[in-house]
N, C-alpha and C positions, 0 to 999 in steps of 0.2 A: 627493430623497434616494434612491440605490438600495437595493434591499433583497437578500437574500438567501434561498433557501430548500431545506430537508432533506427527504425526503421518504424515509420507509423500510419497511420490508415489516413491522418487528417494533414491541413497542410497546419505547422506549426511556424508562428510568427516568430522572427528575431527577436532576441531576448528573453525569450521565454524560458521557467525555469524546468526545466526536465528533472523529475523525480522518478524513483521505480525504487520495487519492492523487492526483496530476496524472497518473501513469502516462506519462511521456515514453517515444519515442519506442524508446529503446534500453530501458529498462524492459520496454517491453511484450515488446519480440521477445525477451527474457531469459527473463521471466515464460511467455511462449507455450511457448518450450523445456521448461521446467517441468514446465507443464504436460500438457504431450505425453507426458513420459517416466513421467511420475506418480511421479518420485523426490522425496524429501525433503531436497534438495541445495541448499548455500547458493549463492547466487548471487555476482556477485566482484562487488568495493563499485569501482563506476569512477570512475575520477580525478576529485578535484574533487567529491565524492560525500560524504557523512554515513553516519553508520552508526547507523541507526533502533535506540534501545532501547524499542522499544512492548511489544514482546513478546508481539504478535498471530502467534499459531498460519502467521495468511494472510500476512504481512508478507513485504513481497522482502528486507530487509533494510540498504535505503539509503536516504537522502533525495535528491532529486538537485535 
């Protein structure tokens, strides 16, 4: 049976909901952009994409 496993830097309370990214390919180089300019700018939700309501501060903004 495989297993899976979280491993994280803070302690995380019961119940909480754990989310993570795949971070694809066009993501990242979006995210990198981002990054770089240190703007608070939404990213364009690309075709074919979801439009993330997590409502995390870090979030790109899409599912892909």
């Amino acid at each position: 049976m495989p297993y899976i496993a979280f491993v994280a830097k803070l302690d995380i309370p019961a119940r909480t909901e754990l989310t993570f990214d795949y971070h694809t390919e066009l993501a990242s180089k979006l995210w990198d952009e981002r990054v770089k300019k240190k703007k608070n700018v939404k990213l364009p939700i690309p075709k074919g994409s979801i439009k993330c309501l997590c409502g995390s501060p870090d979030c790109r903004g899409f599912l892909s």
